[in-house]
N, C-alpha and C positions, 0 to 999 in steps of 0.2 A: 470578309476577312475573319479568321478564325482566330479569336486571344488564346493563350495558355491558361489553365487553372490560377498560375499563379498572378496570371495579367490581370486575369478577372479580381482574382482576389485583392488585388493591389488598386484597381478601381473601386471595389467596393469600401475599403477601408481610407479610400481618400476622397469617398464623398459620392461615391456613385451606385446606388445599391440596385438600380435596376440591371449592373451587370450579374450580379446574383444570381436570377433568372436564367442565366446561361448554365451554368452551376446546376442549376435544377433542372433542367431539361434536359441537358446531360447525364445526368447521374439517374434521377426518379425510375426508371425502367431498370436499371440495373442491381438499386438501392430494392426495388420493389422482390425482385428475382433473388437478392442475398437474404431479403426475408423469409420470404415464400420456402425456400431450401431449410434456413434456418428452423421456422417456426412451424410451417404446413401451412394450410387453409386455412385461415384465422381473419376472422370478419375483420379485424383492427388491424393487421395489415398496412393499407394506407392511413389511418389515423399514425400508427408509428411512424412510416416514413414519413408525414407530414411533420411531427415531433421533430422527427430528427435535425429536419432543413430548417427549422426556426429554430434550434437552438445551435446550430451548426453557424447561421446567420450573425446572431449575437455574440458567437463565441468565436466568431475570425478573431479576434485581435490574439487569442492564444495557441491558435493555429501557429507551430513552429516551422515547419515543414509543408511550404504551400502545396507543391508539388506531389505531393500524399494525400491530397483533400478527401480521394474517395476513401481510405483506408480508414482516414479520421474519424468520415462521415457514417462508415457502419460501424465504428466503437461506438460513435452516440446513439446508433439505432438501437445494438444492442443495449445496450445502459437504458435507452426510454424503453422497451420489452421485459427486462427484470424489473423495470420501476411498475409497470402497468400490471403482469403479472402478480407479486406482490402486493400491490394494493388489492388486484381481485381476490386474492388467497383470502386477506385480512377479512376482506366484504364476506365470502363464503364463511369462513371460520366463524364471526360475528353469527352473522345467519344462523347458521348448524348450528348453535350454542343455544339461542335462545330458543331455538325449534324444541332441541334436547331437552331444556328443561321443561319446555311445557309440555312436551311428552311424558317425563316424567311423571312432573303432577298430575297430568289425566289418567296415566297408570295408578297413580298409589292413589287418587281419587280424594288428593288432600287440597287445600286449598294453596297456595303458593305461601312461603313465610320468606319472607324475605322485603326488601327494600322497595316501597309506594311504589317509587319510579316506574324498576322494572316491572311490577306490575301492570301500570299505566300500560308501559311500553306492549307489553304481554297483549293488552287487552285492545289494539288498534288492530287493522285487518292487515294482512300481510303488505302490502303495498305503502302504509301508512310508516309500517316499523322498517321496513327497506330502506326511506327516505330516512329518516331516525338514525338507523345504523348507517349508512354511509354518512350523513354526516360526523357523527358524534362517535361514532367507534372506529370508523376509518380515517376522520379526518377531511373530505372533498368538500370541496367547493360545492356549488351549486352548480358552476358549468361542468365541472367534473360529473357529480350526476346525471346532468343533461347528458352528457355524454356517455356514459357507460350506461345506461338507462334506455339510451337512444329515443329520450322523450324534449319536447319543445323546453326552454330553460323555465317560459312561465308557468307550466303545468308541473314543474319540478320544485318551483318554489310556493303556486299553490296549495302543492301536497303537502309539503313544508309546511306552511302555513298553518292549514286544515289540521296536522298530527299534534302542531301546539298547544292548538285549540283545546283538541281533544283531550290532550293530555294533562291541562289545567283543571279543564270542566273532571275531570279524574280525582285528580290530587283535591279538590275543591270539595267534591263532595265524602271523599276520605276524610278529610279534614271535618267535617262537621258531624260525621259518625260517629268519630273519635271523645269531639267536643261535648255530642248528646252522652257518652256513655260515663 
């Protein structure tokens, strides 16, 4: 027997979330197709639609209009697609920034004047300051990383790890140059 969207819906919000599942077996091919159209061939794709159904999940209870679920359901996809987009922007822009300036300074052949840090940061290898910038200029988590990274979460917070390091044993020995002079 086949429930209605809204049967489903009304099962899930009264305790039964494995009719959910129906919901997304349903929709996931169609939800995948309003991307695909939307967005093109874009690797993240299923990671969106994936977004969308978890947050579609926790947010039945503001669902007005059961009977609309798919309607709903690709306002969320869209909304998770400018949120994902956006935060890449932020990541590239970070990136191209600090690229630029050490372009810069290799151009005019000066030393960098400005703040330990970014220098620290300057002085890690690209992969090192990637981790750095997404955390700390874009904001992401560590699974977030993992995930846009498309690396394992512990080699993500290794790196992590590893760029702290680094950028102490940095500041450390700045600090005692400074101290000697």
């Amino acid at each position: 027997m086949c429930l209605s969207d809204k049967q489903y819906i009304d099962n899930c919000l009264k305790g039964s979330p494995d009719d959910f599942r129906y919901l997304v077996k349903k929709y996931q091919g169609a939800l995948l197709g309003y991307l695909v159209g939307r967005l093109g061939c874009n690797c993240q794709i299923d990671d969106i639609a994936q977004e969308a159904f978890v947050r579609a999940y926790f947010g039945l209870k503001t669902l007005k209009e059961p009977d609309s679920f798919y309607s709903w359901l690709t306002g969320i996809a869209s909304r998770v697609a400018k949120e994902q987009f956006r935060s890449e922007q932020k990541h590239c822009d970070a990136i191209q920034s600090i690229r630029e300036t050490q372009q810069e300074q290799n151009e005019k052949k000066e030393p960098y004047v400005g703040h330990d840090l970014q220098r620290a940061i300057e002085k890690l290898s690209e992969s090192y300051q990637e981790v750095i910038l997404l955390r700390y200029y874009c904001g992401l988590s560590c699974k977030q990383m993992a995930d846009r990274l498309d690396m394992p979460l512990g080699t993500v917070t290794k790196k992590l790890s590893r760029a702290y390091e680094m950028l102490r044993d940095f500041l450390r020995q700045e600090n005692k140059t400074e101290m000697s002079k």
